[in-house]
Structures are given as C-alpha cells and as structure tokens.
N, C-alpha and C positions, 0 to 999 in steps of 0.2 A: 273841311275842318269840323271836328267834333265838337261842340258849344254845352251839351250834357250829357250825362250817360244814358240819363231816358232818352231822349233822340238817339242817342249810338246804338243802346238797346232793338229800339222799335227798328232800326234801318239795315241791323246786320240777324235779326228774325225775321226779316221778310225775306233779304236775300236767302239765309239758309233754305226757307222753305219754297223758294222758286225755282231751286234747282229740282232739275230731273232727275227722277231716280236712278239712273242709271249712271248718269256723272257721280251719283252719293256712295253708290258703292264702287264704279271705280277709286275715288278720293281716300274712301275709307281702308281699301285695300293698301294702297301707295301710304297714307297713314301710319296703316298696322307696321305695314315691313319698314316703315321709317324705326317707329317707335322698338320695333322687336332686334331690328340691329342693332340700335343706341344700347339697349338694355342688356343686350348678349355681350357685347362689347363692355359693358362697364361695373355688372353686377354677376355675382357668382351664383350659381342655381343653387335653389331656396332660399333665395334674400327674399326678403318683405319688401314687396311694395303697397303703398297705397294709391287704388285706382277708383272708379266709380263705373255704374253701366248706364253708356251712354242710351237719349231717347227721343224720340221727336226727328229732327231736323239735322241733333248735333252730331260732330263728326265722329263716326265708329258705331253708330246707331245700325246701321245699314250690314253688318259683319256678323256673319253666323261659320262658326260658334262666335258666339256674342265675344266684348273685350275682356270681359273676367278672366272666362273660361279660357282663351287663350292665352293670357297670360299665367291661368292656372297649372299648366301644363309645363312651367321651369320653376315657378318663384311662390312664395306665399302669396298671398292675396288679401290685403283687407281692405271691405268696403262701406262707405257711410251711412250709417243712419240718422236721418233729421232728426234729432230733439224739439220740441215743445219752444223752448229760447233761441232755434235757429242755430244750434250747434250741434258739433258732428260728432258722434258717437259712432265706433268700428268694431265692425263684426269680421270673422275669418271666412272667405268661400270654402266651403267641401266639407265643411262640419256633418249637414244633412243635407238631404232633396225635399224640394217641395215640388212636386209633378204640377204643370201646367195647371192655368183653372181653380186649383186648389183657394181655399178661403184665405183671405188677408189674415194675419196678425195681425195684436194691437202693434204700437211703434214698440213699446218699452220691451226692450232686451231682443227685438229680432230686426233680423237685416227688411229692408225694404224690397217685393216683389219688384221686377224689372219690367219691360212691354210687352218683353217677346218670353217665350220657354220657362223654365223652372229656374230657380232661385236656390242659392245656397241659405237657409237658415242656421243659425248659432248664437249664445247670448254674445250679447253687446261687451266689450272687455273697457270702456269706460272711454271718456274723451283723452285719455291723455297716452294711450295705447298708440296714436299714431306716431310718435314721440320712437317707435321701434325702428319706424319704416325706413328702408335704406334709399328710397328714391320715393316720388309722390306724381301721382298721374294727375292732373285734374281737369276741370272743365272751364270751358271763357269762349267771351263772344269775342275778343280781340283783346291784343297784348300790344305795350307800345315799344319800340326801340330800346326804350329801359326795363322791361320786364314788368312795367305795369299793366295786370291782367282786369281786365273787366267783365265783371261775372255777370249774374240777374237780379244782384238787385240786394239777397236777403241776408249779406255777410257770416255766413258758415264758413267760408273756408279763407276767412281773414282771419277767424281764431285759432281754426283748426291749426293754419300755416305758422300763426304767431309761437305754435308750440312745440317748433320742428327745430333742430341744431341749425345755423343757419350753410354748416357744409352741404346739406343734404338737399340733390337735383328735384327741382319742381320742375316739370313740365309739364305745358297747354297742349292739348288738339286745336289746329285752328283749320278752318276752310281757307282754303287761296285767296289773298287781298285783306285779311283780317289779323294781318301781322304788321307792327309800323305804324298802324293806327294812333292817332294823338288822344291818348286817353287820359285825362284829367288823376292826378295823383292824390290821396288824401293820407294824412300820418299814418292811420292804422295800416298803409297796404303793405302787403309783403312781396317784390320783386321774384315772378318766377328765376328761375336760372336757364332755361331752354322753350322754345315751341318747335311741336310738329306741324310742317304744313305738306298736302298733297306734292305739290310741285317742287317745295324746296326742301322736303325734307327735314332734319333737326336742324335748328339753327343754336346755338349756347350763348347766352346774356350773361352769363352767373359770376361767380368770383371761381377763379384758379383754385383747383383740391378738389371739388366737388366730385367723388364718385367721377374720377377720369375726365368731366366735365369744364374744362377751360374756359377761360376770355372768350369772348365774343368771337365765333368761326364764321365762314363762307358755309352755305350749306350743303349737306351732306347729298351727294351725287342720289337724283332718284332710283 
C-alpha cells in the first residue's frame, strides 16, 4: 500500500531502472504497437496529438526511431516545453532539425533536446495550444483504478490537462504492475481516460464519447 507519493515515487524509479535492457525494449516495442493500434483505431491521420519524448528508464525511452518520430509519420505532433513556473508550453515536431550534438537552446520559444538523436526545433505556440490536441500521450510512474496518474513530483501536466475539453483521451505508458496502484488523489488531478501497459496492453478508465474510447474495457489482446 502506497502511504505517499515520494515513497511511490522512490519504489517504482528504482524498479524502472532495475530492469534489463533488453526486457525495456522488448516492453517498449509491445507498448508502441499497443499505443499505435489504439490510435489507428480512433484518430484520423493528421490529428494532433500531444505526446512527449520519453528518457531515462521510462517506457518508450528504449524505441528507435524515438516515440515522436513515430508517431510523426500519421498524426501531428506536439511536444512540451518546460516553462520557468513548471508549465507546459508546445512546440510542433518537423518544423526544423537540429543534427545530434548541436548546442542547446535557451527554453524560451524552443522545444527541448531529447537523449538520444536530433530534435525537432519551432517556436513555442503558447500554453493553451494543447487545447487543439485530439488525444494526449503522457508520462506517469503509476495510475490507480480510477485514472489517478502519479507523475514526478513538479505538476505540469496537472495544468496542462486542466486545459483540455474533458472528451479528449489521455493516456499513460505504464511498465507492467504500475497500473491499479493506490495512488493518493488530490483536487487538482485530472483523471487520465486510458493506460498503455506491455502486457495488457490499452486498458480505457475514461467516460463514454472519448475519441471511440469507452467505459472501463478488459485489455486489448497483446
């Protein structure tokens, strides 16, 4: 039983990173095709979504071409820029290239380098840009039965989410066992609608109408 979110935090970052890399990209792969069925399935190519590029540990980190870029390849793409106040400002991939290596930008107006290859740069189209997106990708170290996700800590994308119609599919990457988790709820959160897990595939939390997204389903056969 989860007793705080730092303890949740601390116990499912160590798991992430104890796993072998080779379980991380099998996971991410089972992931990806979870997530690119869902989306095939419920969005029309060049909808907007809003996604992020995963890093470190977390799931789709391990997936070359990275998860932008593949999502690039049917639907728009927009991805977050941290702001100064811990808010998310969104940039479009495929604007320009920045080749590998290349020198950082400041934050203000451009997208954030990733870990791995080159990065799509473009100005920032403001925080309320994500207000377009026909579905919302995002990131969490566990999600509970009710679609309470638990991020890291620095509430971005409690506002971000706060500014989204609330038809419109959110869904987590989660690792296997990091779904169902008891994660403490506070006013501001905003209930995703779906998680992707390796094993189970999409599961849907959300309310009925979503982007084809229904009631609470059995998950999607891997």
């Amino acid at each position: 039983m989860i007793t705080t979110k730092d303890n949740a935090r601390t116990r499912l970052l160590d798991a992430r990173k104890a796993m072998p890399a080779e379980a991380r990209e099998a996971a991410d792969e089972a992931t990806w095709n979870a997530l690119r069925r869902l989306l095939d399935t419920t969005l029309p190519e060049g909808a907007t979504v809003a996604a992020y590029r995963p890093f470190g540990a977390e799931p789709g980190a391990r997936l070359i071409p990275e998860l932008p870029e593949r999502l690039a390849e049917r639907y728009r793409v927009l991805l977050p820029v941290t702001l100064p106040d811990n808010d998310l400002d969104w940039t479009e991939l495929g604007s320009e290239l920045r080749e590998a290596g290349a020198a950082l930008h400041s934050w203000r107006g451009m997208a954030l380098t990733g870990p791995r290859g080159s990065e799509a740069v473009a100005p920032a189209r403001g925080v309320a840009s994500i207000e377009g997106a026909e579905a919302v990708i995002v990131p969490g170290l566990a999600v509970s039965e009710y679609g309470i996700r638990l991020g890291r800590g620095g509430g971005c994308y409690d506002r971000a989410l706060a500014r989204l119609d609330r038809s419109v599919p959110v869904v987590a990457l989660l690792r296997d066992g990091e779904f169902g988790v008891a994660v403490p709820a506070e006013r501001h959160d905003r209930p995703v609608t779906g998680v992707i897990t390796p094993s189970g595939g999409h599961v849907a939390l959300g309310r009925p109408g979503a982007s084809g997204i229904g009631p609470r389903q059995r998950p999607a056969a891997p």
